[in-house]
N, C-alpha and C positions, 0 to 999 in steps of 0.2 A: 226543341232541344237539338242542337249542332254535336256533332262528335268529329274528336281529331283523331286521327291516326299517327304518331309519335315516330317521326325519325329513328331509322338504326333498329327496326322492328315492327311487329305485327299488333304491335298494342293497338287496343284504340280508348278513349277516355272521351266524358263527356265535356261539354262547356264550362260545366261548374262541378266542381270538386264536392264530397262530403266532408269537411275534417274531423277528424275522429277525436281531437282533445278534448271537443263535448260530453265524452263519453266515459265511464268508468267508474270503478267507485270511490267517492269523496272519501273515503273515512282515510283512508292507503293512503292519499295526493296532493301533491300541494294547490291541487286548484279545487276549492271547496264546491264551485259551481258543477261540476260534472254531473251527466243524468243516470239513472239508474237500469239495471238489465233492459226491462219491460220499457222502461222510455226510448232505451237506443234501440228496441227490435220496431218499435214505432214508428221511429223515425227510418229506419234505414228502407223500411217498407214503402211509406211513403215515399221517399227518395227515387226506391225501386221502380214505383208504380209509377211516376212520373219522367222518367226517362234518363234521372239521373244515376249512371253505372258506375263510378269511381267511388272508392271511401280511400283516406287519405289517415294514417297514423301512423303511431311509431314505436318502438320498444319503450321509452320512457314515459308514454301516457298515460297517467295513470300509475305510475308503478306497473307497465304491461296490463294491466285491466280492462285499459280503452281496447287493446287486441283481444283480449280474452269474449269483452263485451261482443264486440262484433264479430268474431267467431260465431260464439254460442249465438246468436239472431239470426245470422246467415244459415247457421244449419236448424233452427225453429223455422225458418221460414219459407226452407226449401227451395232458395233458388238456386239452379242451374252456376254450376263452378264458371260455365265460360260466359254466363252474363253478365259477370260481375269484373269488375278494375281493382283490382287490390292494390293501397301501396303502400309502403311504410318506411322506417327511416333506423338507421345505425350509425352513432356516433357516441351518446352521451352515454357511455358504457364503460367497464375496462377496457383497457387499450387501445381505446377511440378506433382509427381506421386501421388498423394492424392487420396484416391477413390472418390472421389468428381471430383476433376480435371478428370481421367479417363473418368469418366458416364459424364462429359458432354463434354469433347473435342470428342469425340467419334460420338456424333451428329451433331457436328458441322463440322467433318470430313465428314460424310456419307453424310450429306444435301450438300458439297462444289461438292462431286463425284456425286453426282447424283445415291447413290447405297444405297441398302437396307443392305448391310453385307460388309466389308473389308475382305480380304482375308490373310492377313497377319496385325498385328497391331504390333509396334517396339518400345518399349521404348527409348528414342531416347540420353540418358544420365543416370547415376546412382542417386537416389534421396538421399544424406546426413540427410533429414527431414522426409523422412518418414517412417515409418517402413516396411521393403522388407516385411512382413507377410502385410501388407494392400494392397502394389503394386500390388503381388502377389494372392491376394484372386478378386479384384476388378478386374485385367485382365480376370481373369476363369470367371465371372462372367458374362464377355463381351460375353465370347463365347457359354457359357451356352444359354445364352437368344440371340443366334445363330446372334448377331451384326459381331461379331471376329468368323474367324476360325481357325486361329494360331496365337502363338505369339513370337515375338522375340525381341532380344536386339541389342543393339550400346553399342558405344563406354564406359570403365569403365574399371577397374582393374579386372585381370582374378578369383583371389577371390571374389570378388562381384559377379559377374556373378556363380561363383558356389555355394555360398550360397543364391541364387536367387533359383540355380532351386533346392536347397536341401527341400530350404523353402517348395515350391510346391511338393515334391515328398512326404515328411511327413503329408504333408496335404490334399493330394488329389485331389491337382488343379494342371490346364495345365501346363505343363513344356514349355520351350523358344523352337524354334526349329530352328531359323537361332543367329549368331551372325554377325552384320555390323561393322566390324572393320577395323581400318585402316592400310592397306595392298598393296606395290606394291616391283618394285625391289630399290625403292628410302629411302621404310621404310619398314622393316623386325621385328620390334620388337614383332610384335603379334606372330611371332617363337616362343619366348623366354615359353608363359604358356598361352594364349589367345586360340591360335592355337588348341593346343593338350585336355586344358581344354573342347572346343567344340567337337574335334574330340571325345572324351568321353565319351560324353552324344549322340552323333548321330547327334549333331546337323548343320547343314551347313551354311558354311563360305559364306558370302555376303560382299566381302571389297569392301569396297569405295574406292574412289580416286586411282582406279588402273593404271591411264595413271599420277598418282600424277599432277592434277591439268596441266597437258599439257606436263610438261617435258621430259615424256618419249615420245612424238613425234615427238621432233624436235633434230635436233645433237647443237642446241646454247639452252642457259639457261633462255632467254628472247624472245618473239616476241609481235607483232605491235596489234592482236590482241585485240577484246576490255578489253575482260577476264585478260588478262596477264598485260595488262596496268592499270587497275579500280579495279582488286579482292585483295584489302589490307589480308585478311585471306589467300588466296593462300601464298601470298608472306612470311606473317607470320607463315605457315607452313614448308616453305621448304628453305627459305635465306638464312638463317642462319646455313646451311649444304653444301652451296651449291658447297664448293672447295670440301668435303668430296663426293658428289653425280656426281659431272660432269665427272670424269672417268667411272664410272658405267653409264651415259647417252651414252658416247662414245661407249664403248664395244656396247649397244644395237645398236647405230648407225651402227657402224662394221656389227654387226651378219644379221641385217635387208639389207643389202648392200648385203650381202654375198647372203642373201635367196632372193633376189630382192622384198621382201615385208615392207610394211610401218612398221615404229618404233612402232607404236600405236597396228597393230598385234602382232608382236613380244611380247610387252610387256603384252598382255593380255593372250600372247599361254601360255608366262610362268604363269600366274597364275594358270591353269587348268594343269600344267606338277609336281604342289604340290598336289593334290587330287581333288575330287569333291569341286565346287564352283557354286557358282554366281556372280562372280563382278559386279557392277553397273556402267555404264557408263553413261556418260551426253552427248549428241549429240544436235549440235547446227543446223542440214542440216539431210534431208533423207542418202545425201553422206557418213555423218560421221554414221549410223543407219549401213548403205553396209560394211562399213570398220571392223565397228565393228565384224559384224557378221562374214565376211569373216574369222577372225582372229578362228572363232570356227575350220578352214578347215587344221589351223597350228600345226604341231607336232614339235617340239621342239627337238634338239640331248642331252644325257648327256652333250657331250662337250661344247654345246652352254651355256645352264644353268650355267654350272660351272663358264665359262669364265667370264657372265654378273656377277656373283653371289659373284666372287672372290675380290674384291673391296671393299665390303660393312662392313663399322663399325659400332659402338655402336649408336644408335642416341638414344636423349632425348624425352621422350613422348612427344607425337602432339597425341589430339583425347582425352583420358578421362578425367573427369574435376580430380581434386587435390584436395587431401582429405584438411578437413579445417586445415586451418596454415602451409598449404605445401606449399613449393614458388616451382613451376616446371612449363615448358612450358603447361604439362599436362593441367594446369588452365584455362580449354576455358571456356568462358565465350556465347559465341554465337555459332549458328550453324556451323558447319565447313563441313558440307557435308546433 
């Protein structure tokens, strides 16, 4: 296991993320697939024992659960507050990024974890309402009075984001230091200026949905699973692609055959065969916790990259919301990771 130390701070996070939407309880949630108490103190444990220090969630997982879940495991499990990467996300709330909304999801975040400071705090969307000089002054603020110790973004247009951290450079507040954007070999658009805008600032790449929602683990485009049958947003992410993606599931199938390893490694080697990262993975079992990490032990060929890589077309944004009166898939409305 590799650990980054995060621009703009003393953080440091592992290679692979824990994501915490796994986690919470189903009955509150719109994602019926979530694990239960005892399964997320399982998982997080394994996680633990294996090298991997970051958990990744948000005020909205769950209805707060997924925080609540991982609190309560964290203090069952007794580990040490400064072993652990906390981080989680404000946005899908009242008054989105408002400094108001900030200072007090913040609290409400920290009292769900059971911690005195977050360790990463993520805006979790671009705010159309408020002004990036308010976002921007209210987050430093966080960190000042030592709640936050970094800070980073989600999903948005690669200009927002760089007139985010311009804001903060002219003024003298924290700059971002991860961006979680949506990133696997099924969607490549964050290539296009997300990517390199990050790589600019120093900042490190945290994509989500690097197994995209399941598909890159299996060689069919559907399984029986509760996730694959019940996750309306999955399917609203990737359906709608999916004659343009299901050769590129194949080559992965092929290459993973070839190396005798799961599709699910395969697909995360290549994430870390494009530069330093964090993907975030969601683990439903300690099993899938081993797999994951396993996948850190993969080195990837040119030729294999190529092969998977050579397939892939234009897709339409999935992940930042749409600017007002833009009609694009971009226009999420709900959390999508």
């Amino acid at each position: 296991m590799k650990y980054f130390k995060l621009a703009n701070s003393d953080v440091t996070v592992s290679q692979l993320m824990l994501g915490g939407m796994s986690f919470g309880d189903s009955s509150n949630n719109m994602h019926q697939w979530t694990v239960d108490q005892d399964t997320t103190t399982e998982i997080i444990k394994k996680a633990f024992d294996l090298g991997l220090n970051t958990i990744d969630t948000a005020n909205v997982y769950a209805n707060g659960t997924s925080e609540e879940f991982i609190g309560n495991s964290l203090r069952k499990l007794n580990i040490p507050r400064e072993q652990i990467t906390l981080a989680s996300k404000v946005f899908f709330n009242d008054g989105a990024l408002s400094a108001t909304a900030i200072h007090r999801e913040i609290d409400g975040t920290l009292q769900r974890l059971q911690t005195d400071y977050l360790d990463l705090y993520i805006i979790h969307r671009f705010d159309y309402n408020t002004p990036i000089e308010e976002t921007m002054q209210a987050l430093h603020e966080l960190v000042t009075a030592g709640k936050v110790r970094a800070i980073g973004a989600s999903e948005m247009y690669a200009y927002q984001f760089h007139n985010m951290q311009v804001a903060a450079e002219q003024n003298g507040w924290t700059k971002f230091s991860t961006m979680q954007c949506h990133y696997n070999l099924l969607y490549r658009e964050s290539e296009r200026e997300m990517l390199p805008v990050a790589r600019q600032y120093d900042v490190l790449p945290t994509p989500y949905s690097p197994l995209a929602s399941g598909h890159l683990t299996r060689a069919t485009w559907d399984s029986q699973s509760k996730r694959s049958t019940t996750d309306v947003i999955m399917h609203s992410k990737y359906d709608a692609m999916k004659a343009q993606d299901m050769p590129i599931v194949e080559r992965v199938a092929t290459v993973a055959q070839r190396l005798n390893r799961p599709m699910a490694e395969v697909a995360l080697a290549w994430q870390w065969a494009h530069g330093a990262s964090s993907p975030i993975v969601g683990c439903s079992s300690p099993e899938r916790v081993e797999q994951a990490v396993s996948a850190t032990t993969l080195q990837l060929s040119d030729e294999d990259i190529a092969f998977m890589e050579e397939p892939y077309t234009a897709h339409e944004l999935v992940g930042p919301l749409a600017r007002p009166g833009e009609k694009t898939l971009a226009g999420t409305t709900a959390p999508t990771k």
